[in-house]
C-alpha positions as CSV (number, residue, x, y, z in Angstrom):
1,X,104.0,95.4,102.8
2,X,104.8,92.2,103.9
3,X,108.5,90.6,104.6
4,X,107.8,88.1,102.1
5,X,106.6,90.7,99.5
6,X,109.6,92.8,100.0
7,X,112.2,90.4,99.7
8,X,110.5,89.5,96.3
9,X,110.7,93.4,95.0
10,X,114.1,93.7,96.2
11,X,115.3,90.2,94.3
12,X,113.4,91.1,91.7
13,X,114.8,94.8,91.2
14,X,117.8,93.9,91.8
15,X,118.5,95.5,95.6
16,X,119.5,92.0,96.5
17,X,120.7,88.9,95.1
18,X,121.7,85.0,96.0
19,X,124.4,83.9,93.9
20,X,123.1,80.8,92.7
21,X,125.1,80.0,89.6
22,X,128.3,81.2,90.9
23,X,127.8,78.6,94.2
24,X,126.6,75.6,91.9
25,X,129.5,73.2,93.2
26,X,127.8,73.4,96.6
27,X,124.1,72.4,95.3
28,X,125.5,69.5,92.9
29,X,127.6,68.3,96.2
30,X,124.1,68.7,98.2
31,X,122.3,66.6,95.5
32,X,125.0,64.1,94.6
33,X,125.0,62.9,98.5
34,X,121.3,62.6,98.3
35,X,121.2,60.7,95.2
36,X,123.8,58.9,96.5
37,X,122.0,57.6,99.5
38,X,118.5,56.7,97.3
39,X,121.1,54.8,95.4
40,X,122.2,52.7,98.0
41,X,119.6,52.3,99.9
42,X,117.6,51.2,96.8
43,X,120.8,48.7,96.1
44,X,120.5,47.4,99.3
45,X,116.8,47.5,100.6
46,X,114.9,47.6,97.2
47,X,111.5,48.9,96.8
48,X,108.7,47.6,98.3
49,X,106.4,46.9,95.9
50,X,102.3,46.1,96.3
51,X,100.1,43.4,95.7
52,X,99.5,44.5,92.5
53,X,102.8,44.3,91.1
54,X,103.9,41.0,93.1
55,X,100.5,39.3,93.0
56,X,99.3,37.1,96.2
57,X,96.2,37.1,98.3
58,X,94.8,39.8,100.2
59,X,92.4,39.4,103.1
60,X,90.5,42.2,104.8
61,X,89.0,41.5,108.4
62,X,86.9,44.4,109.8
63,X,86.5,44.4,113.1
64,X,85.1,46.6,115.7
65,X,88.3,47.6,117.1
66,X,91.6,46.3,116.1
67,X,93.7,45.2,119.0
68,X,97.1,46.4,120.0
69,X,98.7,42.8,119.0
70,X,96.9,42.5,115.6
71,X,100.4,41.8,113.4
72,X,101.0,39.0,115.8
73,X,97.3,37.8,115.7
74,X,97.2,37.7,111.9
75,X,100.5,36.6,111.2
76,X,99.9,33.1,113.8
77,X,97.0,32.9,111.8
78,X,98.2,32.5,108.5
79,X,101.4,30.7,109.6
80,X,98.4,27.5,111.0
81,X,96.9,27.4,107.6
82,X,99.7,28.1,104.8
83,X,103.0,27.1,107.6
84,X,105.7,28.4,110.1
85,X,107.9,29.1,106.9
86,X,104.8,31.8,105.1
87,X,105.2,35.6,105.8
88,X,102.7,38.1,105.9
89,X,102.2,41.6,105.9
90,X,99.8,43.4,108.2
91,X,98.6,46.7,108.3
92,X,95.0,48.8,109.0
93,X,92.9,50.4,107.7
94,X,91.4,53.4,109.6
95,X,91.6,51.9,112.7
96,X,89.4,48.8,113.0
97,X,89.9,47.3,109.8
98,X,93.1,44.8,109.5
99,X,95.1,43.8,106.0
100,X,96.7,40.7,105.5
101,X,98.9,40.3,102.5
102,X,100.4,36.8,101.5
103,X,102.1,35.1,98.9
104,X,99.3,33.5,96.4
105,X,97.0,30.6,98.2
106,X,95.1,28.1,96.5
107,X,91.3,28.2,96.9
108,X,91.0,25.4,99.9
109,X,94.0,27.4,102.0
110,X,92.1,30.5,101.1
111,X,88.9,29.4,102.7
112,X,91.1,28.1,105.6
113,X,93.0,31.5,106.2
114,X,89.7,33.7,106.3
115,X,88.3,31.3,109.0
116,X,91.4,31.7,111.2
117,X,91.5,35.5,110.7
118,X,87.7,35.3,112.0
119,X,88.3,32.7,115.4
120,X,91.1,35.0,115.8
121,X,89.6,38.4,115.6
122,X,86.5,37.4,117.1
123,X,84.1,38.3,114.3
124,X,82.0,36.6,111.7
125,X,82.6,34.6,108.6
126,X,80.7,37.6,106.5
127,X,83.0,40.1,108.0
128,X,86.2,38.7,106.4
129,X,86.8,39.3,102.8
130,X,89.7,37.8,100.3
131,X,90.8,39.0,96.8
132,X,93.5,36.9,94.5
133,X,95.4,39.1,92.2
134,X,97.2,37.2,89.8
135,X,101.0,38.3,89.0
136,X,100.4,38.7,85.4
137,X,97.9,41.5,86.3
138,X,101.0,43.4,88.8
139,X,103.5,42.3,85.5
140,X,101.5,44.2,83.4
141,X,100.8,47.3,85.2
142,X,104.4,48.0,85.7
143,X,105.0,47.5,82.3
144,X,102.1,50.1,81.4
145,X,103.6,52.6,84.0
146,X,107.3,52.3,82.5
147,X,105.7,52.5,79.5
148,X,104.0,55.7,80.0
149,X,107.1,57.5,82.2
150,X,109.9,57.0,78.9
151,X,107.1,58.4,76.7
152,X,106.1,61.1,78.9
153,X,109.7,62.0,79.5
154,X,110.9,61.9,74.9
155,X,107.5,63.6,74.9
156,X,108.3,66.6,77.0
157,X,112.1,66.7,76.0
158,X,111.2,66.8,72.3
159,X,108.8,69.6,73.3
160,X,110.7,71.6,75.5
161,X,113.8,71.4,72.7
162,X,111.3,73.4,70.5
163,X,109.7,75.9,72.9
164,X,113.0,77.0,74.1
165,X,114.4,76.3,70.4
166,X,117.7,74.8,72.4
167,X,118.2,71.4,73.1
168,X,120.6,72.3,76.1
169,X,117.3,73.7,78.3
170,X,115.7,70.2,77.5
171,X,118.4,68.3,78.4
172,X,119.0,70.6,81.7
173,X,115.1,70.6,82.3
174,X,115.6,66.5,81.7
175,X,118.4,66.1,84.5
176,X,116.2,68.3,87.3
177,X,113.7,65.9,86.4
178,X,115.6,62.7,86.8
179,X,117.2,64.3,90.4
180,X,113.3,64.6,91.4
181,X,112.7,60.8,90.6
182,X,115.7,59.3,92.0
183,X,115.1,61.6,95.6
184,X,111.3,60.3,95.5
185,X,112.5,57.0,95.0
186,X,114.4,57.2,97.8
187,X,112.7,58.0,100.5
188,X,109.8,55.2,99.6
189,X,113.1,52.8,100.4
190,X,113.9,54.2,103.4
191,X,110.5,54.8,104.4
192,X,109.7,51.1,103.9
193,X,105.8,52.1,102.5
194,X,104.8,50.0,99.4
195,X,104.6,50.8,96.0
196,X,100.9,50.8,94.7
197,X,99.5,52.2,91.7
198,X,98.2,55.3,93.2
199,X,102.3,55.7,93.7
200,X,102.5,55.5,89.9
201,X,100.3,58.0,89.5
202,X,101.7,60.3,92.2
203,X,104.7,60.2,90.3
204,X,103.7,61.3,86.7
205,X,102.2,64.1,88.3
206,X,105.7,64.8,90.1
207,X,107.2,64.8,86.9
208,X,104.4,67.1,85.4
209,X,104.9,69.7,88.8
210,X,108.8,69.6,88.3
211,X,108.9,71.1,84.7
212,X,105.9,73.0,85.3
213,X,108.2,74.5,87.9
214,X,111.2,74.2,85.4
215,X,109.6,75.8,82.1
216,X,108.9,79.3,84.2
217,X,112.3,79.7,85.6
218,X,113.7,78.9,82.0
219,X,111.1,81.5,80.2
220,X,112.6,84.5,82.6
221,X,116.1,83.0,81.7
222,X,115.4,83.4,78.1
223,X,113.5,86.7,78.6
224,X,116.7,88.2,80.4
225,X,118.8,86.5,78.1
226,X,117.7,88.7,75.5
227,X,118.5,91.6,76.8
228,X,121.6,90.7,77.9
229,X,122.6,90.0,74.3
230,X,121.0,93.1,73.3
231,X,122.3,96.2,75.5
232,X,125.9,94.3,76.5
233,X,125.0,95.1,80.0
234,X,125.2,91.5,81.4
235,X,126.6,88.3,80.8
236,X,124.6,85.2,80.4
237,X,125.2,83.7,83.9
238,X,124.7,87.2,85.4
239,X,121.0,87.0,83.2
240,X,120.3,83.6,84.6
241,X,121.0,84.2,87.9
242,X,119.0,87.1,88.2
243,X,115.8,85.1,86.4
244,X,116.4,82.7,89.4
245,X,116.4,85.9,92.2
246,X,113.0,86.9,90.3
247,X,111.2,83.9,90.0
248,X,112.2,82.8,93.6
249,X,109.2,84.0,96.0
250,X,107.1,82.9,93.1
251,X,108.4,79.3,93.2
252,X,108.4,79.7,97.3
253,X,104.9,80.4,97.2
254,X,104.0,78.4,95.0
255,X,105.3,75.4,96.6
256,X,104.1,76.0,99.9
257,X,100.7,76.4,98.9
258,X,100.8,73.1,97.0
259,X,101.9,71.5,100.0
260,X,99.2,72.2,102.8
261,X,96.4,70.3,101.6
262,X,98.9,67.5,100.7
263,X,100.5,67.9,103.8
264,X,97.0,67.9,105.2
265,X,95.9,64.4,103.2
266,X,99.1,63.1,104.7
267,X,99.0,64.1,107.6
268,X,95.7,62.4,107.9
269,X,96.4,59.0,106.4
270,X,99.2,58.7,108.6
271,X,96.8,59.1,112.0
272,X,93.5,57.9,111.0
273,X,93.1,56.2,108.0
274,X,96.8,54.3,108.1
275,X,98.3,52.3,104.6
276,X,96.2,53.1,101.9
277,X,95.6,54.9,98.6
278,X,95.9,58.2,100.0
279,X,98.5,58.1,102.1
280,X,100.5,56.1,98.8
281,X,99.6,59.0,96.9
282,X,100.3,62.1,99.6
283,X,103.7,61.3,100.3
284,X,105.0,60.7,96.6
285,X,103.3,64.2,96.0
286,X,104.9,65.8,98.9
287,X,108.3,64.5,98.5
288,X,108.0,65.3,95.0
289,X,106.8,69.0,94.9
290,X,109.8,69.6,97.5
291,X,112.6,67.7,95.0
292,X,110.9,69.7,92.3
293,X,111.4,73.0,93.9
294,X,114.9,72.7,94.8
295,X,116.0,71.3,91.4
296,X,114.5,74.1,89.6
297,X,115.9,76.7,91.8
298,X,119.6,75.0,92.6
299,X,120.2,72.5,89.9
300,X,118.3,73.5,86.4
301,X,119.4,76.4,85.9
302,X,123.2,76.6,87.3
303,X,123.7,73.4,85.0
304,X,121.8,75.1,81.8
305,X,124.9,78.3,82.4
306,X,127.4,75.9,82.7
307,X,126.1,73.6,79.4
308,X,126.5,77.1,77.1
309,X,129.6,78.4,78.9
310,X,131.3,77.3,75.8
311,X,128.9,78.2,73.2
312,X,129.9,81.3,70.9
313,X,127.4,84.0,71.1
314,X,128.0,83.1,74.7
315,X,131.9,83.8,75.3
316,X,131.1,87.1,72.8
317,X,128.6,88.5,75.0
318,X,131.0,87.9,78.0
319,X,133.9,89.5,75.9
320,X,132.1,92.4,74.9
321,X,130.6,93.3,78.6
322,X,134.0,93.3,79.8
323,X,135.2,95.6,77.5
324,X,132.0,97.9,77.9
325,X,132.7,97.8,81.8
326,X,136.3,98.6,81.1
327,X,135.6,101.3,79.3
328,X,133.2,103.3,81.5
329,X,135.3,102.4,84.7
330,X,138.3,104.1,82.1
331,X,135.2,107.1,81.7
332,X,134.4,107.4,85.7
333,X,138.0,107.7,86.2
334,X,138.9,110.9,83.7
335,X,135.4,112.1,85.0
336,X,136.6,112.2,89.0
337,X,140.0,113.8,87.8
338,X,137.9,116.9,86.3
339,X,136.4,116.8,89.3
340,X,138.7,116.9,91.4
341,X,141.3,119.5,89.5
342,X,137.8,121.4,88.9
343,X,137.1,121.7,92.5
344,X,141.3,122.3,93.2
345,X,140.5,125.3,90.7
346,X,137.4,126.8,92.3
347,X,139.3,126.3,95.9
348,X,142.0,128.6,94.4
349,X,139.9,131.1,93.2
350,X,137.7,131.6,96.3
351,X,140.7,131.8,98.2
352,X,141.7,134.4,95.8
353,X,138.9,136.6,95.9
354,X,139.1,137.2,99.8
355,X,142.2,137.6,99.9
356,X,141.8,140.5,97.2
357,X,138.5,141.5,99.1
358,X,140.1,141.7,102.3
359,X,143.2,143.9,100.9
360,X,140.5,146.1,99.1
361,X,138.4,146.2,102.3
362,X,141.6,147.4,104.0
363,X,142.6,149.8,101.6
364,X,139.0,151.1,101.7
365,X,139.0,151.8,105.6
366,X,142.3,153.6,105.1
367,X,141.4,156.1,102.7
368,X,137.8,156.5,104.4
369,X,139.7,157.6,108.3
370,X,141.6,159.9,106.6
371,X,138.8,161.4,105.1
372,X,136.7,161.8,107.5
373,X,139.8,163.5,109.8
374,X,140.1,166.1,107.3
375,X,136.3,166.8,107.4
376,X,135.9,166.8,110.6
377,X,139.5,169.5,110.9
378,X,137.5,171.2,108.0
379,X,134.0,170.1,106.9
380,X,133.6,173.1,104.6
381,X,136.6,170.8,102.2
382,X,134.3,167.5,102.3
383,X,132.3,168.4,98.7
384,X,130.8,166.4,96.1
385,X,133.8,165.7,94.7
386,X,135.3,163.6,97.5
387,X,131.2,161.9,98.2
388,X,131.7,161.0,94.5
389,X,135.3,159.7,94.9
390,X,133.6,157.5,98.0
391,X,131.0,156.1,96.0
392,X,133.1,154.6,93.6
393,X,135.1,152.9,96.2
394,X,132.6,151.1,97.3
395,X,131.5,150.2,93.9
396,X,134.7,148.9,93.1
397,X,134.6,146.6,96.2
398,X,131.1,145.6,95.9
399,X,132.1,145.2,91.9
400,X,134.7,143.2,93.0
401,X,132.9,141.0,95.0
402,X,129.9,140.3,93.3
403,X,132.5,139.2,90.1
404,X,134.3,136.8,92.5
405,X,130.8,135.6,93.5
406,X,130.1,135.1,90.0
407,X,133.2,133.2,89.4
408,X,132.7,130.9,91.7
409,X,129.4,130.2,90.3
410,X,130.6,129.8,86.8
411,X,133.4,127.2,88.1
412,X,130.0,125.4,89.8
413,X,128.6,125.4,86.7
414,X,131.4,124.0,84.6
415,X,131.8,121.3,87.5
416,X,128.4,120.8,86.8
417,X,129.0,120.2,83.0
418,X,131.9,118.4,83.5
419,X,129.8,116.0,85.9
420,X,126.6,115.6,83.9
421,X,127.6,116.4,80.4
422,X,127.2,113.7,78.0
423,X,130.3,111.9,76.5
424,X,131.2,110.8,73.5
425,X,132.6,107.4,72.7
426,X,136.2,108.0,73.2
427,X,135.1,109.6,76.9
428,X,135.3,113.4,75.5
429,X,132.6,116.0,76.5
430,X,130.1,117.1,74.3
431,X,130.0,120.5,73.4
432,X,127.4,122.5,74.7
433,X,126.5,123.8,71.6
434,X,126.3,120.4,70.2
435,X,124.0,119.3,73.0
436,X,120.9,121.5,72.0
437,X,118.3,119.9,70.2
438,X,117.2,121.2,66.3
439,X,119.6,121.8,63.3
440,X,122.2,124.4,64.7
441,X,122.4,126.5,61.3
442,X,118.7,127.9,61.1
443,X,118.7,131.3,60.5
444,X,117.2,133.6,63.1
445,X,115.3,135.8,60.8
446,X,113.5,134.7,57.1
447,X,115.3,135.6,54.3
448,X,114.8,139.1,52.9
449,X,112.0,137.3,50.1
450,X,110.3,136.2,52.1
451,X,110.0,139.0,54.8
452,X,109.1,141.2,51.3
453,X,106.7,138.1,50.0
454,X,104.8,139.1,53.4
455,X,104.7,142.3,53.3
């Protein structure tokens, strides 16, 4: 069995356990800093959003190989055509194709940009291609994507509130979701990489992975829940936290293998194939499914106890388990004091017993040398009489042994009893009598009727 398999049976059964809820002031202080810092950095640098959603001009120059000055190339290029004052931004493509963004050209500076771009790359008209996207068309798919996140999001909280058949899971399930938006945001700031559409659609699918991730942690909550408020053996945080312990190598593993073959894709458009639609939608995924994962584990549910801390079944089922563990640490306690007075007892008695064994042993040897002197002065007076009279003795003795032997047993016995007997409510033993199973007044033999019906 693997390390990885047995740390999930022992968190599952219980062997060991992370205290998640009881430490949920150190994960909100772990998020809050990194909210924090996507907060500011998206107050201060903003996001940098795509063609698409500014509109402009694009121009595309493939070339055989790009060289090691390209930004500088392209950017001199533009700056002849549209002036020193225009910016552009210049990326590749997989290596030997180069993208030039700009703010939106007319069609004559158009034409005049992709025959710079070709004298300076060194390539033919043909090979140098220009789009115009309009800013309407960018203004309108943001609107479509905010659109679609607010209903996705009333959607699922509406959904969630009647699955679990609590709003409080929806609206903890809602706040692990916004922690995974504003950390993805985030690092797209600080990474400086554009926002595209194929972002957009990384990030609904976040959403969909966090309270995928969510909803199964929340289902073993409810499940232990219910037991909890059944037997009185736990109280609801204790519940949740072990639902977290159980579900955690599941979430682990579940994560990790998620993330290789985005890790690969990223991995990837990051060395060969450089800015893109990949790489746009690999990293949202991967930052995602890692935001995901920790808010389900450390925020979702230590913020779903601490929502129904107050509620009333709640603070009844935490009442009552205190007085059920008062009680049987009351019960262990009277049940070591038998013990120990039992085994006081049984000390007693053994010492007892040898002490009467060794005086009868004593006594024994005595009368047997003085025997045996007087048959040996006359062993015509040693007769059955005094064989007889021997015998005895050492009944006597071995009598009294073997009824020492079998009170020390019986004491065993009753420590036994006293150890493993059932108890009633008030901590009392049961009787033994009362412990045998059938009604305790059946008759041993049939009435006299029917013993003469028989006959």
């Amino acid at each position: 069995m693997s390390r990885m398999a047995e740390l999930g049976n022992d968190l599952y059964t219980g062997r060991r356990s992370v205290d998640f809820v009881g430490r949920a002031r150190t994960w909100y202080a772990v998020s809050a800093v990194l909210i924090l810092i996507a907060v500011l950095a998206l107050g201060v640098r903003g996001l940098n959003f795509g063609l698409e959603f500014t509109g402009g001009s694009e121009f595309r120059v493939a070339t055989s190989s790009a060289p090691a000055d390209y930004e500088d190339v392209a950017t001199d290029a533009v700056r002849e055509v549209a002036g020193s004052g225009s910016s552009a931004r210049v990326s590749t493509i997989g290596g030997d194709t180069v993208r030039v963004q700009t703010e939106e050209l007319g069609v004559a500076e158009t034409r005049e940009v992709s025959d710079e771009l070709a004298t300076a790359f060194d390539v033919g008209e043909g090979q140098v291609s220009s789009n115009l996207i309009g800013p309407s068309w960018g203004q309108s798919v943001s609107e479509q994507a905010l659109r679609a996140l607010v209903v996705f999001i009333a959607f699922t909280a509406v959904l969630m509130a009647l699955y679990f058949r609590t709003w409080k899971m929806a609206a903890a399930a809602m706040v692990a979701l916004v922690h995974d938006m504003i950390i993805t945001v985030g690092v797209f700031v600080l990474s400086g990489f554009e926002v595209s559409p194929a972002t957009m659609i990384g990030f609904l699918t976040v959403l969909g992975y966090s309270l995928y991730d969510t909803v199964v942690v929340f289902d073993k909550v409810r499940e232990n829940a219910t037991e909890a408020f059944t037997y009185k053996r736990s109280t609801y945080a204790e519940a949740a936290n072990r639902a977290v312990n159980q579900t955690l190598v599941r979430s682990i593993n579940t994560t990790v293998i998620a993330l290789l073959p985005i890790l690969a894709v990223l991995v990837i458009g990051f060395a060969r194939l450089g800015p893109g639609t990949l790489l746009d939608l690999s990293l949202v995924l991967f930052v995602g499914l890692v935001a995901g994962a920790f808010s389900s584990i450390f925020i979702a549910t230590p913020l779903l106890v601490q929502l129904r801390r107050k509620d009333d079944d709640v603070q009844q089922l935490t009442q009552d388990v205190a007085e059920l563990k008062e009680k049987d640490a009351k019960a262990a306690a009277r049940g070591s004091g038998r013990r120990r007075s039992a085994a006081g007892g049984r000390g007693a008695s053994r010492a007892g017993s040898s002490d009467r064994a060794s005086a009868t042993s004593t006594g024994t040897s005595g009368g047997g040398g003085a025997a045996t002197a007087t048959a040996e002065r006359d062993p015509r007076r040693r007769t059955g009489r005094d064989t007889g009279r021997d015998a005895t003795r050492d009944t006597q003795v071995s009598g009294s042994s073997s009824a020492d032997q079998r009170d020390a047993e019986d004491g065993d016995a009753r420590d036994d009893v006293a150890e493993d007997a059932p108890q009633t409510v008030t901590g009392r033993t049961v009787h033994r009598y009362a412990q045998s199973s059938g009604p305790r007044n059946q008759p041993k033999k049939q009435p006299k009727a029917k013993r003469g019906r028989r006959s």
